[in-house]
C-alpha positions in Angstrom: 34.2 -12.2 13.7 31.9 -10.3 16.5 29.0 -8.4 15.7 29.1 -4.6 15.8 26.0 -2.3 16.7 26.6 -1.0 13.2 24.1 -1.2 10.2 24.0 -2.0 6.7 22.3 0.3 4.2 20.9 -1.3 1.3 18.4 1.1 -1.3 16.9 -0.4 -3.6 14.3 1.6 -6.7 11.0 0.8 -7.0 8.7 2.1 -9.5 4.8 1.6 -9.8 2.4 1.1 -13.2 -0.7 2.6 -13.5 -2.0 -1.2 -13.7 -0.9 -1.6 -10.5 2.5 -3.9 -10.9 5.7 -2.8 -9.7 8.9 -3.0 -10.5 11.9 -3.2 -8.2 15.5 -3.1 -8.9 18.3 -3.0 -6.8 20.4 -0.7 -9.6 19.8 1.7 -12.0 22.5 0.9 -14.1 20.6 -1.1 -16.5 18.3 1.6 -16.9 17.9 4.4 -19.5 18.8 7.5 -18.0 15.8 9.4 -19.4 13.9 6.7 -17.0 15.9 6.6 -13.8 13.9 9.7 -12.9 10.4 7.4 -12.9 12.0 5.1 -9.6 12.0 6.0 -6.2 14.5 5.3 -4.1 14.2 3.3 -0.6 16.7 3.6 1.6 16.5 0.9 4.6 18.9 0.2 7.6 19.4 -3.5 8.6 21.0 -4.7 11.6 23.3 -7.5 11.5 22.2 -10.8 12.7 24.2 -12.2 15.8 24.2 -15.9 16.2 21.6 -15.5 19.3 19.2 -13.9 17.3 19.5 -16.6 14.0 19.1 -19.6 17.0 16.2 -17.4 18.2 14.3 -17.0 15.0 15.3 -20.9 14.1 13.8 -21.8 16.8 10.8 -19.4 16.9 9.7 -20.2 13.3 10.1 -24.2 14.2 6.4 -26.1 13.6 6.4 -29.9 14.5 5.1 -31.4 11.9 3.1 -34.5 13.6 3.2 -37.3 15.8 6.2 -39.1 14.5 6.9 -36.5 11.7 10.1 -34.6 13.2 9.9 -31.0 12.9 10.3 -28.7 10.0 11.0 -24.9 9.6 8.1 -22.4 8.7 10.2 -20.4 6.0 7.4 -18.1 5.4 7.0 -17.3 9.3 10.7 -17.1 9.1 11.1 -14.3 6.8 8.3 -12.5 8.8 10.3 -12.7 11.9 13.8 -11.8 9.9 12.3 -8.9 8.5 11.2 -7.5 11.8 14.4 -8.2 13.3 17.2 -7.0 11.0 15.2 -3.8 9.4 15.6 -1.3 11.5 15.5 1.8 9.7 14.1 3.5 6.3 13.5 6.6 4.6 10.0 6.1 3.9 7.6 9.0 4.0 4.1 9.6 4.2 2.1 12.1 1.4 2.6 14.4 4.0 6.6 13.8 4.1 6.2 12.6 7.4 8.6 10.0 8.3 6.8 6.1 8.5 7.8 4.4 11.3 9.5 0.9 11.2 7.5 -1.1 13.0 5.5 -4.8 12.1 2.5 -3.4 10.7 3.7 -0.8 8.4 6.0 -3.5 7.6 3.3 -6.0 6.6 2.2 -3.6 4.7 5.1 -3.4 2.3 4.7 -5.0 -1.4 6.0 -8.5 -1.2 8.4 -7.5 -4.4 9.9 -5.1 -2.0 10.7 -6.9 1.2 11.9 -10.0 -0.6 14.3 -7.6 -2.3 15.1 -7.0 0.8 15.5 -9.5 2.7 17.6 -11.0 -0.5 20.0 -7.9 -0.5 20.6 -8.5 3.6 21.5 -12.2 2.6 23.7 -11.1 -0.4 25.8 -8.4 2.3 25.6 -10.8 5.2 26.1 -14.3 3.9 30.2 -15.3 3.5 31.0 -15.4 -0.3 33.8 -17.1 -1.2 37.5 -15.9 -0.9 38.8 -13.8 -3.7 40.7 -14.9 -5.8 44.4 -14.8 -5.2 43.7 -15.3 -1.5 
């Protein structure tokens, strides 16, 4: 019911063409296992979102629209702002293996295959399913 401090891990696999596309997957279990080898693994950290920070972003990322028009949410400026506020930590490394830091730029800079996979694992761990069955 209350939020604790802890955080959610979520890895996901990621794996890069020569032509430049990339494929992300958030299991390898689909995949040969002469292939698993090609994916690398991303380990990220997300915080749990407490009902003052989802009102905050809500109202953060809320345009109005026009005189007259009511308001509307900027979904796009909303996943921005989620992002930076539930991702907290990763295992990312440099081609030096030194550790990249999480902060907004480096994650701007993140595929857009990637942090939507993301942000849609966080929804699938934090979002209420529905009660098992038998329950």
């Amino acid at each position: 019911m209350f939020i604790t401090d802890d955080t959610l891990k979520v890895t996901i696999y990621w794996k890069q063409f020569h032509n430049g596309n990339i494929k992300v997957l958030t299991s390898l279990d689909e995949v040969e296992e002469s292939k698993r080898k090609t994916f690398i693994a991303l380990v990220v950290d997300l915080k749990p979102m407490t009902w003052k920070t989802y009102n905050e972003l809500q109202r953060k990322c809320t345009k109005v629209m026009g005189p007259g028009m009511g308001e509307d949410l900027d979904w796009i400026k909303y996943k921005e702002e989620k992002m930076q506020a539930v991702l907290v930590g990763w295992d990312a490394k440099d081609k030096d293996t030194k550790p990249i830091p999480v902060n907004k730029e480096n994650i701007f800079k993140l595929h857009p295959r990637i942090a939507e996979t993301i942000l849609n694992e966080y929804d699938k761990i934090t979002l209420l399913g529905e009660e098992e069955k038998g329950n």
